[in-house]
N, CA, C and O atoms as CSV, one atom per row, in Angstrom:
chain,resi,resn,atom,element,x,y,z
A,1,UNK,N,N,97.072,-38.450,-96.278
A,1,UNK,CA,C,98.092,-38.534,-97.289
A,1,UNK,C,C,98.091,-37.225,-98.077
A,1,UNK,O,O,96.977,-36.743,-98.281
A,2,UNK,N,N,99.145,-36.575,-98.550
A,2,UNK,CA,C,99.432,-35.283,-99.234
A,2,UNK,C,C,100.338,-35.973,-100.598
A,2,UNK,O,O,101.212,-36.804,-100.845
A,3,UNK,N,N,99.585,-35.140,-101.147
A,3,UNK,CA,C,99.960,-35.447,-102.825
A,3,UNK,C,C,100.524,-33.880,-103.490
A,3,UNK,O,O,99.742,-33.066,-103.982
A,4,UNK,N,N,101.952,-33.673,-103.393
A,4,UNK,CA,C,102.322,-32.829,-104.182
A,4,UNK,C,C,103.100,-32.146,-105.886
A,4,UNK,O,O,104.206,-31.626,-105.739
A,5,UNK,N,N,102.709,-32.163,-106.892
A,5,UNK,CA,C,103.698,-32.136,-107.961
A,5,UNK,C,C,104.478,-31.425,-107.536
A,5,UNK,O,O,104.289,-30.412,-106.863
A,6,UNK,N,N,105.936,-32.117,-108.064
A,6,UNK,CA,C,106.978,-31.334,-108.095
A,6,UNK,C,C,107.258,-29.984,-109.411
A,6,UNK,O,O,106.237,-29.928,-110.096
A,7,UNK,N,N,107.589,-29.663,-109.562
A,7,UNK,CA,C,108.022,-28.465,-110.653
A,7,UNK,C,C,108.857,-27.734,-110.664
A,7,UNK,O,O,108.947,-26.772,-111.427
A,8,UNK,N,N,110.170,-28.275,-109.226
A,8,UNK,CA,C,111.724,-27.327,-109.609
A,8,UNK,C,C,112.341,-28.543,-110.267
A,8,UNK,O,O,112.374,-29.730,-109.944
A,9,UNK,N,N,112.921,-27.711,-111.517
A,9,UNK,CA,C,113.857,-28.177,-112.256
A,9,UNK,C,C,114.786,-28.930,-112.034
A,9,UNK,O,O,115.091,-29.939,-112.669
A,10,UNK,N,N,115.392,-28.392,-110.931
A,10,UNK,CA,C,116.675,-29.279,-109.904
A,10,UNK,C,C,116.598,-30.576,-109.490
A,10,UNK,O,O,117.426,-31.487,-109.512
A,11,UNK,N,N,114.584,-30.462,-108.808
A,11,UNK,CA,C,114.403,-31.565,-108.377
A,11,UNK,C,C,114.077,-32.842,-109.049
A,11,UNK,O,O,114.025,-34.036,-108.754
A,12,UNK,N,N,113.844,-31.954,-110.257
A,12,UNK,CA,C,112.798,-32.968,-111.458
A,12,UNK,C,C,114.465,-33.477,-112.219
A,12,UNK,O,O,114.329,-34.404,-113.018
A,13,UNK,N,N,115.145,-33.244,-112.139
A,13,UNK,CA,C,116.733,-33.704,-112.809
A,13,UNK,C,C,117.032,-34.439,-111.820
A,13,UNK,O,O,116.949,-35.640,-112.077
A,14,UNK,N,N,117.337,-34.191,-110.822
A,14,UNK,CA,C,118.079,-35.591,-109.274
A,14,UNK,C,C,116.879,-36.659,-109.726
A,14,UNK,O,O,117.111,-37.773,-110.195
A,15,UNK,N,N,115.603,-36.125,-109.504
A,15,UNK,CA,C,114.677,-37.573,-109.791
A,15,UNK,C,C,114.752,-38.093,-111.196
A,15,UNK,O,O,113.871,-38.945,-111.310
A,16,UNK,N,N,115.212,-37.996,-111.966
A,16,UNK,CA,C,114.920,-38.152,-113.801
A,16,UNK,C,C,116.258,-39.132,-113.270
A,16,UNK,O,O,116.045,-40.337,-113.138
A,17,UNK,N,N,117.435,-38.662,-113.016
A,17,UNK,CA,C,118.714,-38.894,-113.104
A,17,UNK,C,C,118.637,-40.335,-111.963
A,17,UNK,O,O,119.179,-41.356,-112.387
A,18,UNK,N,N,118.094,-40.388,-110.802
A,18,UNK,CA,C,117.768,-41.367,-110.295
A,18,UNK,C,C,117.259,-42.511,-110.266
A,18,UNK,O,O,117.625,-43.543,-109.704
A,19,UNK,N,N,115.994,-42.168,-111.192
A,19,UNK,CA,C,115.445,-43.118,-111.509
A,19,UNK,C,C,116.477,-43.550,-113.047
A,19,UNK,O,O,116.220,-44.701,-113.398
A,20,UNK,N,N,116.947,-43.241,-113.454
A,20,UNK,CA,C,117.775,-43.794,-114.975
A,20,UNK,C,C,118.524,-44.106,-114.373
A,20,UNK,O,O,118.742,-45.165,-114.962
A,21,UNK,N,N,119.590,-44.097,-113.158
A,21,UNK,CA,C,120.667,-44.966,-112.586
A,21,UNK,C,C,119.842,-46.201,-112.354
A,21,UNK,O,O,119.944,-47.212,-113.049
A,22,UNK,N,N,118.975,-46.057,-111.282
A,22,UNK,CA,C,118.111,-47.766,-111.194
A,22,UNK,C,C,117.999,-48.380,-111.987
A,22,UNK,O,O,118.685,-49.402,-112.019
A,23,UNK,N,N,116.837,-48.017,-113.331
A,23,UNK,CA,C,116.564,-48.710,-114.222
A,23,UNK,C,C,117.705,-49.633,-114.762
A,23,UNK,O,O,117.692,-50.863,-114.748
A,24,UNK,N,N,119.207,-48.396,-115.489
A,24,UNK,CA,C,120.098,-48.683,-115.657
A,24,UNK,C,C,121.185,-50.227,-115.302
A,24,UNK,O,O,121.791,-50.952,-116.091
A,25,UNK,N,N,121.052,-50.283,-113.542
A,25,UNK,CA,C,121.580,-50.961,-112.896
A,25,UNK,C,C,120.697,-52.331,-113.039
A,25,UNK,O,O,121.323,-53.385,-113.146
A,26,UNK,N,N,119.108,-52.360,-113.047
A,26,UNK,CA,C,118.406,-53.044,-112.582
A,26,UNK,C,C,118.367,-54.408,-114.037
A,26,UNK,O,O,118.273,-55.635,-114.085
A,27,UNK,N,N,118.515,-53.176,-115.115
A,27,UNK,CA,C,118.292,-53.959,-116.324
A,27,UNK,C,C,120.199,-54.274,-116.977
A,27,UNK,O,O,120.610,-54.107,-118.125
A,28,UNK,N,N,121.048,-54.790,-115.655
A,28,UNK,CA,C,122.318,-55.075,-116.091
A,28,UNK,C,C,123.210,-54.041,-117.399
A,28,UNK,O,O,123.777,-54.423,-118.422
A,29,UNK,N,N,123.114,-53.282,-117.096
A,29,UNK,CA,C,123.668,-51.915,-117.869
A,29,UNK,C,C,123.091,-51.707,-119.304
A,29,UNK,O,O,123.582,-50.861,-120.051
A,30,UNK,N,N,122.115,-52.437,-119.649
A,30,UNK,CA,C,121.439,-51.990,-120.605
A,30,UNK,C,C,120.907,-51.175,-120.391
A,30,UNK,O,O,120.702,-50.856,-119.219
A,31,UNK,N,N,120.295,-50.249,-121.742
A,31,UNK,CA,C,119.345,-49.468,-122.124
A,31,UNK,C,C,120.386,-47.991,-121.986
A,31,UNK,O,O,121.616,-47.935,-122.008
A,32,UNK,N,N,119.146,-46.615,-121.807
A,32,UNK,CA,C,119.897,-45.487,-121.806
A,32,UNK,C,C,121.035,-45.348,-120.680
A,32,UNK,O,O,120.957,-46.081,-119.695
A,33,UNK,N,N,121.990,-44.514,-120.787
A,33,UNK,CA,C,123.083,-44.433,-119.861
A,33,UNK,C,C,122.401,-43.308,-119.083
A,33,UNK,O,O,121.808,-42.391,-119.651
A,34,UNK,N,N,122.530,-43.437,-117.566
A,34,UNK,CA,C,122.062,-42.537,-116.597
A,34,UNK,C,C,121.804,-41.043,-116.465
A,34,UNK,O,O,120.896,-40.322,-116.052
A,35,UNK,N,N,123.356,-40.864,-117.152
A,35,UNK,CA,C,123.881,-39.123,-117.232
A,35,UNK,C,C,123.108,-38.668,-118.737
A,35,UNK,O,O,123.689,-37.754,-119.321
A,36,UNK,N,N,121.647,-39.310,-119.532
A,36,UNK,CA,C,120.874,-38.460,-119.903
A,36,UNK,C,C,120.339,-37.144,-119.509
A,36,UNK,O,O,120.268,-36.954,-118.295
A,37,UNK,N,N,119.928,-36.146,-120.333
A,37,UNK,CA,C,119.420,-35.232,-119.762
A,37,UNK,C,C,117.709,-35.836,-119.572
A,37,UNK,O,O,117.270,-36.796,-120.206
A,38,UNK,N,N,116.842,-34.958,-118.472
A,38,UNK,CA,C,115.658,-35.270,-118.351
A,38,UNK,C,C,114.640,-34.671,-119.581
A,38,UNK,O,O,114.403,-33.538,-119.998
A,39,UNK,N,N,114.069,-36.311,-120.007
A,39,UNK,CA,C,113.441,-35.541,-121.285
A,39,UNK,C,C,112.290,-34.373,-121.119
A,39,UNK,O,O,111.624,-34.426,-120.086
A,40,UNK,N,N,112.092,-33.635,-121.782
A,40,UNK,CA,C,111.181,-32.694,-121.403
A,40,UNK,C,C,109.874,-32.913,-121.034
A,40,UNK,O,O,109.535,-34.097,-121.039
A,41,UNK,N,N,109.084,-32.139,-120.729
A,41,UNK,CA,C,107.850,-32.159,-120.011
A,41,UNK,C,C,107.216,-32.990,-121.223
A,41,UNK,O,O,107.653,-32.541,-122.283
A,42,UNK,N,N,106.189,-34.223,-121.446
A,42,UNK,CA,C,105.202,-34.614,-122.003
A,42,UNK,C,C,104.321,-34.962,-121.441
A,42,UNK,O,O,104.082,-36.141,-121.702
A,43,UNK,N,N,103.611,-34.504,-120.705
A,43,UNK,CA,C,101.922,-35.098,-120.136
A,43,UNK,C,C,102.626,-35.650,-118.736
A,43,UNK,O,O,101.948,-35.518,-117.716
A,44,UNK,N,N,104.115,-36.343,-118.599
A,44,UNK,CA,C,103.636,-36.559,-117.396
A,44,UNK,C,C,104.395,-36.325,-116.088
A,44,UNK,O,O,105.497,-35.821,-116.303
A,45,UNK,N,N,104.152,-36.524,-114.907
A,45,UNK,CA,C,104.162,-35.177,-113.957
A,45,UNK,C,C,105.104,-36.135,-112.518
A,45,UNK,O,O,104.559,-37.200,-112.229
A,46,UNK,N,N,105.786,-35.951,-112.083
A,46,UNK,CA,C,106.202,-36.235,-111.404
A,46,UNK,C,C,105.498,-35.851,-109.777
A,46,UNK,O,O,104.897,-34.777,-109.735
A,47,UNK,N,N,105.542,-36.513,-108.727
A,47,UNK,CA,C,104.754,-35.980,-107.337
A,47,UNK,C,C,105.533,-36.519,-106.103
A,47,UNK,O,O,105.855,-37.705,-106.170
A,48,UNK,N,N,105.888,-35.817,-104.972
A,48,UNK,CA,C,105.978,-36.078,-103.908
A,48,UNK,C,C,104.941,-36.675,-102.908
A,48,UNK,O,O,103.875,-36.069,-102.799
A,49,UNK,N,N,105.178,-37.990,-102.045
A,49,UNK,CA,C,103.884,-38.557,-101.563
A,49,UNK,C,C,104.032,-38.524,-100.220
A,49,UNK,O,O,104.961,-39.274,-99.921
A,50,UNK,N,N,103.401,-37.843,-98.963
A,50,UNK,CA,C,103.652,-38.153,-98.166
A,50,UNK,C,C,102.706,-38.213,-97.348
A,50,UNK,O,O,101.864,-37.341,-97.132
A,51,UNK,N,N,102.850,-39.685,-96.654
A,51,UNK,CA,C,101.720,-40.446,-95.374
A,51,UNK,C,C,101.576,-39.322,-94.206
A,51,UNK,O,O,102.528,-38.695,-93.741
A,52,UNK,N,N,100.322,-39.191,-93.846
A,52,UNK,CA,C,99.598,-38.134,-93.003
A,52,UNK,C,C,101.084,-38.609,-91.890
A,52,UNK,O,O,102.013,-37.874,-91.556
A,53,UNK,N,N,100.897,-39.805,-91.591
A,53,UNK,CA,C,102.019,-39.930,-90.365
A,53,UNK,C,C,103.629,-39.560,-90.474
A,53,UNK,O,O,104.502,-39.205,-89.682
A,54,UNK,N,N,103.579,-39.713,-91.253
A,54,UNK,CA,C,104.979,-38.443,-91.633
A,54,UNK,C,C,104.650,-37.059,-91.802
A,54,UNK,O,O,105.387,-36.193,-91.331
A,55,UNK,N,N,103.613,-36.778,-92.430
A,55,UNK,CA,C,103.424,-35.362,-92.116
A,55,UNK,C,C,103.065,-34.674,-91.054
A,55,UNK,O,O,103.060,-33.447,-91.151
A,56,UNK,N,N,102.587,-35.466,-89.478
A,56,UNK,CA,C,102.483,-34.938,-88.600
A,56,UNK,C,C,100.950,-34.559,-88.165
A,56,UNK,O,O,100.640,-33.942,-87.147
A,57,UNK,N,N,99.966,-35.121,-89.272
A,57,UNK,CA,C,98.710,-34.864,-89.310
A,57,UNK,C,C,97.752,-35.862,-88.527
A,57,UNK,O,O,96.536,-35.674,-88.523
């Protein structure tokens, strides 16, 4: 298994923005509206996960 943080901006906004559509949808249109911006960095870190068998290892 490979454990990578992410740290492009781009990517860390599609995922911020993704996960706030779910939540969004999940909790019947309550709470924040999706098209927030991603709040800034506080302690915690976003990561890409991927199984040795997807990675080819």
């Amino acid at each position: 298994m490979r454990l990578t943080r992410v740290t492009d901006a781009e990517e860390l906004d599609l995922a911020s923005h993704t996960r706030a559509a779910k939540l969004h949808q999940l909790r019947g249109g309550d709470g924040p509206p999706p098209d927030q911006p991603r709040p800034q960095d506080n302690g915690w870190g976003s990561f890409r996960v991927v199984s040795a068998a997807q990675d080819g290892v």
